[in-house]
C-alpha positions in Angstrom: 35.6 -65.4 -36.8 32.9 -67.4 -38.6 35.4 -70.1 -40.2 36.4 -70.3 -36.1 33.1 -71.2 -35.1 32.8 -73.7 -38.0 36.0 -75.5 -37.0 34.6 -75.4 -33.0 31.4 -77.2 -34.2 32.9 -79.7 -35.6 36.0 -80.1 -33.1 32.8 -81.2 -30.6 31.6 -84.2 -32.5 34.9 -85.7 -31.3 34.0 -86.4 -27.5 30.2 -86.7 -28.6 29.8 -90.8 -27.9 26.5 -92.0 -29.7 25.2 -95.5 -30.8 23.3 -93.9 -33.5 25.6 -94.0 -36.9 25.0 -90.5 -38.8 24.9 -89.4 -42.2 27.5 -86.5 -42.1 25.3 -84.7 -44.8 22.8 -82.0 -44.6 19.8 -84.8 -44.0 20.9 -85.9 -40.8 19.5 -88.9 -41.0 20.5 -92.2 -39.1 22.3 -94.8 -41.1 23.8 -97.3 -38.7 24.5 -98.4 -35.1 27.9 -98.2 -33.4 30.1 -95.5 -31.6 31.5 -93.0 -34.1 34.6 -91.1 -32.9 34.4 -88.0 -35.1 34.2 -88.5 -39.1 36.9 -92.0 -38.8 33.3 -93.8 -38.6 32.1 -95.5 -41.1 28.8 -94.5 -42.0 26.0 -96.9 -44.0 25.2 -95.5 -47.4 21.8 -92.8 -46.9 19.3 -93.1 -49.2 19.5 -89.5 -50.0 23.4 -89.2 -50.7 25.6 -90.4 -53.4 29.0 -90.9 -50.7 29.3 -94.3 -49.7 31.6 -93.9 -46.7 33.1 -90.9 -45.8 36.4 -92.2 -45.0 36.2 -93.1 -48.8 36.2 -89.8 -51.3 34.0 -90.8 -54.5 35.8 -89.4 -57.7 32.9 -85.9 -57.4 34.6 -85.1 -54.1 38.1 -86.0 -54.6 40.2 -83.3 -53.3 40.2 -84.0 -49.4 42.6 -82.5 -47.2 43.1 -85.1 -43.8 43.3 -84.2 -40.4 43.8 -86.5 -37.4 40.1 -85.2 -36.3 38.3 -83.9 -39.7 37.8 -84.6 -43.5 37.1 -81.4 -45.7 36.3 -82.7 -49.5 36.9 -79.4 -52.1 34.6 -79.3 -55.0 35.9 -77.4 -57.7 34.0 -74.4 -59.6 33.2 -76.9 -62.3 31.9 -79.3 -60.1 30.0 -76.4 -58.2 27.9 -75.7 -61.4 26.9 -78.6 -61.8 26.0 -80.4 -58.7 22.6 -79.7 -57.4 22.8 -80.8 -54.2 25.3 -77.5 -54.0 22.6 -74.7 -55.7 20.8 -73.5 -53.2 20.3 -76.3 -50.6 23.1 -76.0 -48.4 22.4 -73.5 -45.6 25.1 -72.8 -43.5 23.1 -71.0 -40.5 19.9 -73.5 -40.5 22.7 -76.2 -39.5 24.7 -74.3 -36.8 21.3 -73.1 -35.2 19.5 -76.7 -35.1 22.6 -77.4 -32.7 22.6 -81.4 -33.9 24.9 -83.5 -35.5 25.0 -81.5 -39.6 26.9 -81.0 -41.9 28.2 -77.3 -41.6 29.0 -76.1 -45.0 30.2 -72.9 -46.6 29.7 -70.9 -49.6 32.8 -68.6 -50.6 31.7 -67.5 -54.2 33.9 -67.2 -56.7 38.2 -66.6 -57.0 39.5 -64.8 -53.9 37.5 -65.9 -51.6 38.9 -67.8 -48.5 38.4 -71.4 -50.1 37.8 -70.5 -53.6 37.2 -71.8 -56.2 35.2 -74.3 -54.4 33.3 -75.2 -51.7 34.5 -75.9 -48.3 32.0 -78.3 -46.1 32.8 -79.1 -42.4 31.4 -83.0 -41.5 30.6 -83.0 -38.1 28.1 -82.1 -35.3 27.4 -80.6 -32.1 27.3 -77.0 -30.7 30.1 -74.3 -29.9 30.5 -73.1 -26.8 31.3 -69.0 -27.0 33.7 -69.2 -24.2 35.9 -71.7 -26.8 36.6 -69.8 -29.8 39.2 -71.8 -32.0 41.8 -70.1 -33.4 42.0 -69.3 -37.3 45.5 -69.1 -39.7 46.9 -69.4 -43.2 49.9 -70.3 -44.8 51.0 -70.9 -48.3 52.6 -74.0 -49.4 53.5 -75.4 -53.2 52.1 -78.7 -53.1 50.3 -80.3 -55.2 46.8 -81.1 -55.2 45.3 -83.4 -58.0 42.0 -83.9 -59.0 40.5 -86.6 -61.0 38.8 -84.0 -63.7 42.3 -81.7 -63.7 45.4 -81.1 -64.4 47.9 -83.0 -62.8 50.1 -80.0 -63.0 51.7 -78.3 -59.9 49.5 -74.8 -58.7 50.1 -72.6 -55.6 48.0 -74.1 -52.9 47.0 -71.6 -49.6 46.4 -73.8 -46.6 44.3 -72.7 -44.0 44.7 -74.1 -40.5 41.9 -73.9 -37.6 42.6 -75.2 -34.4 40.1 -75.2 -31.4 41.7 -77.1 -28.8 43.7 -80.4 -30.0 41.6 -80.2 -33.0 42.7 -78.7 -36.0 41.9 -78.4 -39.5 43.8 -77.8 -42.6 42.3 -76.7 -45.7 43.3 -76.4 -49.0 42.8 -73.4 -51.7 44.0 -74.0 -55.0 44.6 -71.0 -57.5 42.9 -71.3 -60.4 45.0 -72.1 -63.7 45.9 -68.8 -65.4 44.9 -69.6 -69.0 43.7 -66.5 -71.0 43.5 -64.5 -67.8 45.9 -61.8 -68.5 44.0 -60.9 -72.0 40.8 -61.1 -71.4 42.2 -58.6 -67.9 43.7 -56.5 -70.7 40.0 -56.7 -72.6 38.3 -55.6 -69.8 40.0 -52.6 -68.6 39.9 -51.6 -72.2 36.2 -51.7 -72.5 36.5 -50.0 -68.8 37.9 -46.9 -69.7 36.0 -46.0 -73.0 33.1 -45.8 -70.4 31.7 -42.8 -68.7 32.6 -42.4 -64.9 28.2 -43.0 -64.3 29.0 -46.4 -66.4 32.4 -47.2 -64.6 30.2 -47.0 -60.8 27.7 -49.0 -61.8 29.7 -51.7 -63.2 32.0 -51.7 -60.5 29.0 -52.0 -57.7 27.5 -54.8 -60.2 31.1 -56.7 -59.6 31.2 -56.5 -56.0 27.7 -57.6 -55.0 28.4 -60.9 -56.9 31.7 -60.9 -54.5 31.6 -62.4 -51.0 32.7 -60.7 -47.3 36.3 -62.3 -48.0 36.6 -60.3 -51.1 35.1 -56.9 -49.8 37.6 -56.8 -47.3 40.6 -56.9 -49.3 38.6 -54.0 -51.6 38.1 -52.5 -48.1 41.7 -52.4 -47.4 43.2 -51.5 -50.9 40.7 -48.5 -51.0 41.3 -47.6 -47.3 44.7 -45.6 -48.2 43.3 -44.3 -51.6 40.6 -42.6 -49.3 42.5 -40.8 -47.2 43.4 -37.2 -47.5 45.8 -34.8 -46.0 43.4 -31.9 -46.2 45.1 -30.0 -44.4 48.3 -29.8 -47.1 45.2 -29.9 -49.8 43.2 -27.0 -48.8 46.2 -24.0 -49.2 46.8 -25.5 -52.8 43.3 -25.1 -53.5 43.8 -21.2 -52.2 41.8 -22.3 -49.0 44.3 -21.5 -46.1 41.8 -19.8 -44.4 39.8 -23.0 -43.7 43.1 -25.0 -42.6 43.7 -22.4 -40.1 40.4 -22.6 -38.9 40.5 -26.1 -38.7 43.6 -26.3 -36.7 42.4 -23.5 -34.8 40.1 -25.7 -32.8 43.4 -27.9 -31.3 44.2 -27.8 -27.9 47.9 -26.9 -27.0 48.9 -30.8 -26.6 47.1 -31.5 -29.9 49.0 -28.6 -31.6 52.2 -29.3 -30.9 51.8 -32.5 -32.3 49.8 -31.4 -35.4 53.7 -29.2 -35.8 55.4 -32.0 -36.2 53.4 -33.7 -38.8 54.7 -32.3 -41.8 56.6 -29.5 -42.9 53.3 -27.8 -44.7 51.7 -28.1 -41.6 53.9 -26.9 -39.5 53.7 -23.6 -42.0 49.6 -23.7 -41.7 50.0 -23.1 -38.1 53.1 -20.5 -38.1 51.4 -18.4 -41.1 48.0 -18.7 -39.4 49.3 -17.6 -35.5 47.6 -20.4 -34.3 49.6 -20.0 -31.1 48.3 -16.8 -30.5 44.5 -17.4 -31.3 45.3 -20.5 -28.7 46.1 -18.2 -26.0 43.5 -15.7 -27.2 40.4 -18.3 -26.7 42.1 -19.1 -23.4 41.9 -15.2 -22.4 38.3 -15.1 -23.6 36.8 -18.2 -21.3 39.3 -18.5 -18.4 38.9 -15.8 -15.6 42.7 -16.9 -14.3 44.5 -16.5 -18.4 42.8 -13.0 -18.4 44.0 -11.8 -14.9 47.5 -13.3 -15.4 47.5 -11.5 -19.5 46.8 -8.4 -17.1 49.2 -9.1 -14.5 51.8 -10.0 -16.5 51.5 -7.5 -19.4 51.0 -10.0 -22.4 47.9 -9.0 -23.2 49.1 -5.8 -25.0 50.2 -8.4 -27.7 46.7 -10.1 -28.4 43.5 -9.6 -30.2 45.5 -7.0 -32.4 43.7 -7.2 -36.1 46.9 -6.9 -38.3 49.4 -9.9 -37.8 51.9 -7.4 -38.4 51.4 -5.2 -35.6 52.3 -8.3 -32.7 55.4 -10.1 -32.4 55.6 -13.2 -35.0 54.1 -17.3 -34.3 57.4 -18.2 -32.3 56.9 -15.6 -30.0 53.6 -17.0 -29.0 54.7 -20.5 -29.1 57.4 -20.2 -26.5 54.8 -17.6 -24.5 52.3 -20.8 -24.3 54.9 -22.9 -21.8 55.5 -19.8 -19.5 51.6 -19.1 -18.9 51.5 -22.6 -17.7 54.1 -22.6 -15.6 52.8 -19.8 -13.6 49.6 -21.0 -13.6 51.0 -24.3 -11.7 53.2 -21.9 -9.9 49.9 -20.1 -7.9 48.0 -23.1 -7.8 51.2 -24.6 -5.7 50.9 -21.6 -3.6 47.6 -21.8 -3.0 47.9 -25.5 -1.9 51.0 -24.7 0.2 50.3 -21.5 1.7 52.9 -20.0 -0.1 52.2 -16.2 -0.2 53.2 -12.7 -0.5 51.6 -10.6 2.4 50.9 -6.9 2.3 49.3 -4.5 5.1 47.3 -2.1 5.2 47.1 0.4 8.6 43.9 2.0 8.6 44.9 4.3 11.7 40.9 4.7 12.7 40.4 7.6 15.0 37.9 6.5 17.6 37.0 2.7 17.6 39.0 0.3 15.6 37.6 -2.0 12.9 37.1 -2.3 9.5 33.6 -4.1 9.2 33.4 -4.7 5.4 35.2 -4.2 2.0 35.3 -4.4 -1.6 38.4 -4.2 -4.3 39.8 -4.2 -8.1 43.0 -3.9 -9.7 42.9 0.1 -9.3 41.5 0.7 -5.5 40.4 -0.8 -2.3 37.1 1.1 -0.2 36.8 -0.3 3.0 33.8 0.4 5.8 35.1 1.7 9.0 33.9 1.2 12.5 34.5 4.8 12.6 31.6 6.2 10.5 33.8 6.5 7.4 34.8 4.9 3.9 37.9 4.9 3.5 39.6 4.3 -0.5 42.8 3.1 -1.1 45.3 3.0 -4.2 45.7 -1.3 -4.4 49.3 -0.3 -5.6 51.2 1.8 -3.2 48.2 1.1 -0.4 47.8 5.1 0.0 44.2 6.4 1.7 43.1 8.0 -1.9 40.0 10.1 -0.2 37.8 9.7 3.1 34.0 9.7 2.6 32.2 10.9 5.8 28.1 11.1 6.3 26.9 8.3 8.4 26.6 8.8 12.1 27.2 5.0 12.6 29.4 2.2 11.8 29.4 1.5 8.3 28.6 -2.2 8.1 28.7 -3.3 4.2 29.4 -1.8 1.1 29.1 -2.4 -2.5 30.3 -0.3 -5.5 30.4 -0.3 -9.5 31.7 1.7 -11.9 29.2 4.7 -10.7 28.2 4.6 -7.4 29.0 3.2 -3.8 26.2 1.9 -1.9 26.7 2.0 1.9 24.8 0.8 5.3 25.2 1.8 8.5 23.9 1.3 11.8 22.5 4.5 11.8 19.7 2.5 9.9 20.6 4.3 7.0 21.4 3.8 2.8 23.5 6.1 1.3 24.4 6.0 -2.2 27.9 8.3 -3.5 29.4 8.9 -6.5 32.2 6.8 -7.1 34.4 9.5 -8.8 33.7 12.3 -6.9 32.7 11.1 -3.3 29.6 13.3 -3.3 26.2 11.6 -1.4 23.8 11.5 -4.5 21.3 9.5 -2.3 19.8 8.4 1.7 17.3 6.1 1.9 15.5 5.8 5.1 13.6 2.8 5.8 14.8 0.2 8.1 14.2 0.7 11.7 17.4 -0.1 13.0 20.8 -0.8 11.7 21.3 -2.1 8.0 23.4 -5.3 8.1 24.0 -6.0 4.4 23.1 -4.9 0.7 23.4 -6.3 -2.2 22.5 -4.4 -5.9 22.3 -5.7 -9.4 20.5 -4.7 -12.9 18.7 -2.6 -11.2 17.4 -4.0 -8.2 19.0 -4.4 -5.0 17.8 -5.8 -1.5 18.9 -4.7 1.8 18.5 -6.2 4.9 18.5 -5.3 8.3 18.6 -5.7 12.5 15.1 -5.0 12.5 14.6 -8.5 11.2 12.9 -7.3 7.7 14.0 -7.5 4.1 13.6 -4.6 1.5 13.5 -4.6 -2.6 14.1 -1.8 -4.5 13.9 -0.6 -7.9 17.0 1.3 -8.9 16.5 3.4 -11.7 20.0 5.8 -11.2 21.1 6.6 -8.4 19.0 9.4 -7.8 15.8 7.3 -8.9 15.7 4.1 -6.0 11.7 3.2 -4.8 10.6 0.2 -2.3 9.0 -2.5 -4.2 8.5 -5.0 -1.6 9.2 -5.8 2.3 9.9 -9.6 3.1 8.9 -10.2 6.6 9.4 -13.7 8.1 12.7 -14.1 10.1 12.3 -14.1 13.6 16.1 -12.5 14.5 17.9 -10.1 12.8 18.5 -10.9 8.9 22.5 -10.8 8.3 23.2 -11.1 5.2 21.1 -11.5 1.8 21.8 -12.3 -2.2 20.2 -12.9 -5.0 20.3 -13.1 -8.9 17.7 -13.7 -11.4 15.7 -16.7 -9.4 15.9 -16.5 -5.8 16.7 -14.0 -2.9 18.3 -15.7 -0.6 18.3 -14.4 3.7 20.2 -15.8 6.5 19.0 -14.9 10.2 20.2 -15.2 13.7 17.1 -17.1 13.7 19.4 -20.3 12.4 17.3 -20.8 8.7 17.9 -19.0 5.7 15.1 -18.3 3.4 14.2 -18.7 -0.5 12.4 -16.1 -2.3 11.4 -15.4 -5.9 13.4 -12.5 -7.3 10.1 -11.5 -10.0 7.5 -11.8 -7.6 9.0 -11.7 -4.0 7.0 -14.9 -2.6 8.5 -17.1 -0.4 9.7 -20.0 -1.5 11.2 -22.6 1.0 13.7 -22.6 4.0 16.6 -23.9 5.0 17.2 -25.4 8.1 20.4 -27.3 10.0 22.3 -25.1 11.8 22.9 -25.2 15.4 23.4 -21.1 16.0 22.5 -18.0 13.8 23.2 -17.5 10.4 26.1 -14.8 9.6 27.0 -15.1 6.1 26.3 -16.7 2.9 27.3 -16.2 -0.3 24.2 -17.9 -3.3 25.6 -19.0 -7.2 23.5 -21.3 -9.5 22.3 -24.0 -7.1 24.5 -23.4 -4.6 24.0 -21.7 -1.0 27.6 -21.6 1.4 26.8 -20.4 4.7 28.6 -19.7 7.9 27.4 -19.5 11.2 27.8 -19.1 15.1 27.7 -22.8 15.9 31.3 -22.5 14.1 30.6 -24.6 11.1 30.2 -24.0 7.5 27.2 -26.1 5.3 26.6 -26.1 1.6 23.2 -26.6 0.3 21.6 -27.3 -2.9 18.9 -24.5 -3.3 16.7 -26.4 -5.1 15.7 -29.3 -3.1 16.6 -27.7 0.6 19.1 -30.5 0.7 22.3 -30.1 3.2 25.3 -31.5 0.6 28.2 -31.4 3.4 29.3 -29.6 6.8 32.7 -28.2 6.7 34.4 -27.9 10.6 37.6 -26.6 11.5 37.1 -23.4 12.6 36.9 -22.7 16.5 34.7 -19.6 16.5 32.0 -17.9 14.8 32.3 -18.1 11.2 31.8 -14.5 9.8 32.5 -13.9 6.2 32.4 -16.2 3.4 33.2 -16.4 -0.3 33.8 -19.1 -3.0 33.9 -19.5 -6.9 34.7 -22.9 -8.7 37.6 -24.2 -7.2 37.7 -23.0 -3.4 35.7 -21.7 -0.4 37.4 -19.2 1.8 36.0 -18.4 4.9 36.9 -16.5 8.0 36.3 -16.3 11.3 36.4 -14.6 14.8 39.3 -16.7 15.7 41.5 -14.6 13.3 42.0 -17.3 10.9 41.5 -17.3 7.3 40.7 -21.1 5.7 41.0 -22.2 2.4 38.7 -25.2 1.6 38.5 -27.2 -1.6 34.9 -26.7 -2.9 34.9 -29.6 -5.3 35.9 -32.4 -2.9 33.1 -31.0 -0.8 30.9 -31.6 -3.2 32.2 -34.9 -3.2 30.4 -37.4 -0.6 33.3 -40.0 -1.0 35.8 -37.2 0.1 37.1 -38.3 3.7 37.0 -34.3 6.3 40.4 -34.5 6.5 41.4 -33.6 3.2 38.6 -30.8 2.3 40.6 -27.8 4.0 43.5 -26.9 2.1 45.3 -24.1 4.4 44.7 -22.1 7.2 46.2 -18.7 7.3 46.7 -16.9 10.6 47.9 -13.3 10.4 45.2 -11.4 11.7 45.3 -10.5 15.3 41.9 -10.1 15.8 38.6 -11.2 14.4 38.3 -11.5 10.9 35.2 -9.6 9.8 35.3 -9.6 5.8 37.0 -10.8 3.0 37.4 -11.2 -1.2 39.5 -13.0 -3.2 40.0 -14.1 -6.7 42.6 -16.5 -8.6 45.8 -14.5 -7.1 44.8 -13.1 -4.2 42.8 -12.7 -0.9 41.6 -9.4 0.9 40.7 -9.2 4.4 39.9 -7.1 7.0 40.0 -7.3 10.7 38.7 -6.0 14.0 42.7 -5.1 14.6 42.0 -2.3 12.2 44.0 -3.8 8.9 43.4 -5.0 5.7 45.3 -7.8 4.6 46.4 -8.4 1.0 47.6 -12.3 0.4 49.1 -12.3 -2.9 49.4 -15.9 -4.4 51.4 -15.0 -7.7 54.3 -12.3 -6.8 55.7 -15.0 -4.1 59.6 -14.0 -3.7 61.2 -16.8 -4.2 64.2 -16.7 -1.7 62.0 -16.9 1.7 58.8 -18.4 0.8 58.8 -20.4 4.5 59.2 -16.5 5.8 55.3 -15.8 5.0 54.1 -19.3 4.8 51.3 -19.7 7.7 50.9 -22.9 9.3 48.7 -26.1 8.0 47.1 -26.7 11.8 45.9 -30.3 12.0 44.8 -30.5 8.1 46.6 -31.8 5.0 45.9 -31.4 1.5 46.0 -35.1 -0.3 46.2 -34.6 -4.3 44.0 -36.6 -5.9 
């Protein structure tokens, strides 16, 4: 790149008219009057140079290689030595940064470099524009070049051309004559190796500071090969398969399959060390879609087993890899499409009809009926397992672990059963009218209620629950409520939903922009999804109060909500179930249209609650069902026969 800027500096002295005659030396001094086209002028002699002319080579600077635009005289080393003018005083970036007519010189030291063994020097003047680089080559040629103080026998010449333009240059580098070269290379590497390795570095870092860039880069490339290493094939001969496996262990399946086809040693590292399996066993361990589908599927009986010999060998793993995939696309298809297998569940209540809330696992559904009761189904054959009765009202919401069941009612009521054995272990009585939603965690859990008041309680065991704190401040019925660590979050018929530290139970800030009241929410990191009676759905960033998008579509009040990373699915008293793409509504470019994914209509009446993870959705109705939309187990003969309609909205991949 730097000879191209050389050649481009002088190139410009050609359409440079003047009626100042130059001295094409490093003096710059002015000689004569006339117009000089490029280096064809003749120049009067300077009273600091030797060169009379320099159309005219003296017998010092006798090697010139001609151009049509540029003369370029080649001193040899000899000549180098001894010249003064060349030790020291020619300063190649003092001329190209005055930017006036100089003569632009070069320094390769020694053999090897790009002109060696003598010194190139560029007469000419002017700038170089960056947006006109030249262009740079080399050839080889086996003419012959003859000096006045040399042999006049033939040598291997290397001509260098740069062009810029019309302009070009070609340059001349002689090899030196051989002579005694092979000997004294012979005499050398003999004193080399009787030293010591310390001896060997130093001399060798001695050699190539008195080399210049040219020369390090041909060192660069013969040492570039020498420096690389196939560990991997290196480590297991060194008894260190552990590490290789280790190493290879961090590939992604893409990267894998090409690290297999590397080599046949590596293709062992990765069988031997069931890197497969460890692949699909990190993938279990961070994914919350790989570890339901290793349970639904049954594969994960063959992981995280500590002897390789008690699981199926590398290739069983390696052709299990493709498969997971595949039905990983395969739900995320039916998702998109509304593709889905749909199973019902007949509650049969025996006075009013509802089922107001729900929660469910991979073992059991319980369910709050309108009836009083809690109802617990098998998820498998969808059999009514057991009947809890003891509220004189409408159970309203529910939540459960793997202990206890924690119900409200509208009988104002909290009653707190064993999950095993049904029995009541606990009623709290606080709220003056009926308890609208619950929510428990770690030890603390906040109920809320019609009587427009929040409660926090400290939950020892289930026999053990005390009232920290009441939260007054809504002005309407508080609906729903969640919390974790930071805030407690409450939504009200009074249309705002409030912010409250979890430690110390102060309020913090409110959120208002809907139209109607409040009747759901769901609260995760920063983000608040709520649902409301003015039929829209917002999502709000907790920590400024900021509204981050409306979501419309639904014609009703919207009365359940839930959402994890990829999706938000609401439902509403129309009796439709929509699935909504949560990142896109995070997205301010993302044009309404395209945020709802699917709307599933099955219900016959309004939807009051619903769950869902990666496979499936749960929901229950006022028509006195629960709904189970399975997403994986889609027959694959009649998937139009349970496909619900799209409405008016479109999913657009992006």
């Amino acid at each position: 790149m730097l000879f191209a800027w050389l050649a481009a500096a002088a190139a410009n002295c050609e359409s440079r008219p003047s009626s100042q005659g130059y001295c094409y030396h490093l003096c710059n001094r002015s000689v004569g009057t006339g117009t000089k086209t490029g280096l064809k002028n003749k120049a009067a002699p300077c009273c600091c140079c030797s060169v009379d002319e320099v159309s005219k080579s003296t017998p010092k600077y006798s090697n010139v290689v001609q151009s049509s635009q540029l003369y370029l005289p080649v001193a040899s080393l000899a000549d180098r030595r001894q010249d003064s003018f060349l030790q020291g005083k020619v300063q190649l970036f003092s001329c190209i940064l005055r930017a006036r007519p100089a003569l632009l010189a070069i320094h390769p030291w020694g053999n090897g470099a790009a002109f060696a063994p003598g010194v190139v020097r560029l007469y000419g003047c002017g700038t170089v524009n960056p947006g006109e680089m030249p262009e740079f080559s080399c050839y080889q040629n086996t003419s012959v070049m003859e000096d006045q103080n040399e042999d006049e026998s033939p040598k291997k010449n290397t001509l260098w051309q740069i062009s810029n333009g019309t302009s070009s240059v070609i340059v001349s580098r002689k090899r030196p004559s051989e002579g005694n070269y092979e000997k004294e290379k012979d005499l050398c590497i003999k004193y080399f190796d009787q030293w010591s390795e310390s001896d060997q570095v130093e001399f060798v870092e001695h050699l190539i500071s008195r080399m210049c860039h040219y020369q390090h880069g041909h060192i660069n490339s013969y040492l570039k090969p020498m420096l690389q290493r196939d560990f991997i094939t290196a480590l297991p001969e060194q008894g260190l398969d552990h590490i290789a496996e280790n190493i290879l262990s961090y590939l992604d399946a893409r990267s894998l399959c090409a690290a297999e086809l590397v080599c046949k040693e590596w293709q062992r590292v990765i069988s031997e060390g069931m890197l497969w399996k460890k692949l699909i066993e990190r993938m279990v361990r961070t994914d919350p879609l790989w570890k339901g589908l290793s349970e639904r599927r049954g594969w994960d009986q063959y992981l995280f087993k500590n002897r390789p010999t008690d699981g199926p060998p590398n290739s069983f793993y390696r052709s299990l890899y493709p498969k997971i995939i595949q039905d990983i696309e395969t739900i995320e298809s039916n998702w998109r499409c509304g593709r889905h297998n749909l199973q019902r569940i007949q509650c049969r209540s025996e006075n009013s009809k509802g089922v107001y809330c729900l929660q469910y696992d991979d073992e059991k559904i319980i369910s709050g009926l309108r009836d009083n009761s809690i109802k617990i189904w098998d998820k498998t054959s969808l059999e009514c397992l057991k009947v809890l009765t003891g509220h004189t009202g409408s159970v309203l919401c529910l939540q459960y672990d793997e202990r206890v069941i924690v119900t409200g009612s509208s009988d104002s009521t909290v009653r707190v059963w064993d999950v095993n054995t049904g029995e009541v272990l606990n009623t709290l009585i606080h709220h003056n009218e009926a308890v609208l939603h619950l929510r428990f965690s770690n030890g603390l859990m906040v109920t809320c209620s019609k009587d427009r008041s929040i409660a926090v309680w400290d939950m020892a065991s289930p026999t053990d629950i005390t009232l920290r704190r009441v939260l007054v401040g809504h002005r309407a019925a508080v609906n729903v409520v969640d919390f974790d660590d930071k805030y407690i979050v409450s939504a009200s018929g009074d249309r705002t939903i409030k912010v409250w530290s979890t430690s110390t139970c102060e309020f913090v800030r409110t959120l208002n922009g809907h139209k109607r009241g409040i009747a759901c929410l769901q609260y995760r990191d920063r983000l608040v999804v709520s649902g409301s009676s003015d039929n829209t759905i917002r999502l709000w960033d907790i920590e400024c109060g900021a509204c981050l998008r409306v979501l419309e579509g639904h014609e009703e009040l919207v009365r359940c909500i839930r959402f994890d990373n990829k999706r938000i699915v609401s439902g509403a008293y129309d009796g439709k179930i929509k699935v909504w793409d949560l990142q896109a509504a995070l997205d301010p470019r993302a044009p309404a249209s395209t945020l709802c994914l699917r709307t599933l209509v099955e219900h016959s009446g309004r939807v009051f609650r619903l769950q869902f993870d990666e496979f499936q959705i749960i929901s229950s109705s006022h028509d006195d069902t629960i709904l189970i939309w399975d997403f994986l187990n889609v027959p694959p003969s009649a998937p139009n026969e349970t496909r619900s309609p799209s409405r008016t909205y479109t999913y657009i991949s992006r």
